[in-house]
N, C-alpha and C positions, 0 to 999 in steps of 0.2 A: 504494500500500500504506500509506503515511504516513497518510494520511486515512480509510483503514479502521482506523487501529490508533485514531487522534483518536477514531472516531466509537466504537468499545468504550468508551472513558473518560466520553464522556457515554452512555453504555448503551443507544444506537442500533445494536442490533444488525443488523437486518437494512440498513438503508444501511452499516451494517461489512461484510455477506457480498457486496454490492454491488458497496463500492469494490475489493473483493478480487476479485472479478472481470474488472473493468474494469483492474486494475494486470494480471492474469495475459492479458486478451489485447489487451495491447498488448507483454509483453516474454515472452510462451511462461510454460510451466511452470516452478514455484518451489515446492521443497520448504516454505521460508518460508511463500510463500502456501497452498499447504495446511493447514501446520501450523496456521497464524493463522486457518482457515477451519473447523477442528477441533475445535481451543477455543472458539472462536465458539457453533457449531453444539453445544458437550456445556455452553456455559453457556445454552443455551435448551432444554436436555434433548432433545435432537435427536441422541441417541444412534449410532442407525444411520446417517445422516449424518456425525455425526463420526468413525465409525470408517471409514465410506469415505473421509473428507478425508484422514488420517493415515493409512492403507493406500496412497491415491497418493505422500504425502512419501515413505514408505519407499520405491515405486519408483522415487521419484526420488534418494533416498540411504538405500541398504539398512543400510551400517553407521553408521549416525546412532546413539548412544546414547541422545540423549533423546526423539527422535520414538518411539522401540524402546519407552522408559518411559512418554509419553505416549499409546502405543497399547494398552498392557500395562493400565492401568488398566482401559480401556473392558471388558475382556473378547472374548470372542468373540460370546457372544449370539447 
């Protein structure tokens, strides 16, 4: 995950959605990883994407307040 977060900063996004991949199946589901797969995905304008990335963090932690807000934005669309 470390190095998906590295690879946003230099604005390599898709090796970001990569490494975030590769981090979630080697240790199972992570709200985290979703979340970071979200934002990824709504800073490439990959909207509906994002809202399924942060639709699974919620299953993974329903009373999260800020996954609630970072999903709240997307809309429903």
């Amino acid at each position: 995950a470390a190095a998906g977060h590295q690879a946003v900063l230099f604005r390599l996004y898709q090796g970001a959605l990569a490494w975030y991949d590769l981090a979630e199946s080697r240790g199972g589901p992570s709200a985290g990883l979703w979340v970071s797969r979200g934002l990824v995905q709504q800073h490439l304008h990959d909207i509906q994407s994002a809202r399924s990335a942060l639709d699974a963090a919620l299953q993974l932690e329903p009373n999260d307040t800020e996954i609630r807000q970072f999903r709240a934005v997307l809309g429903d669309g």
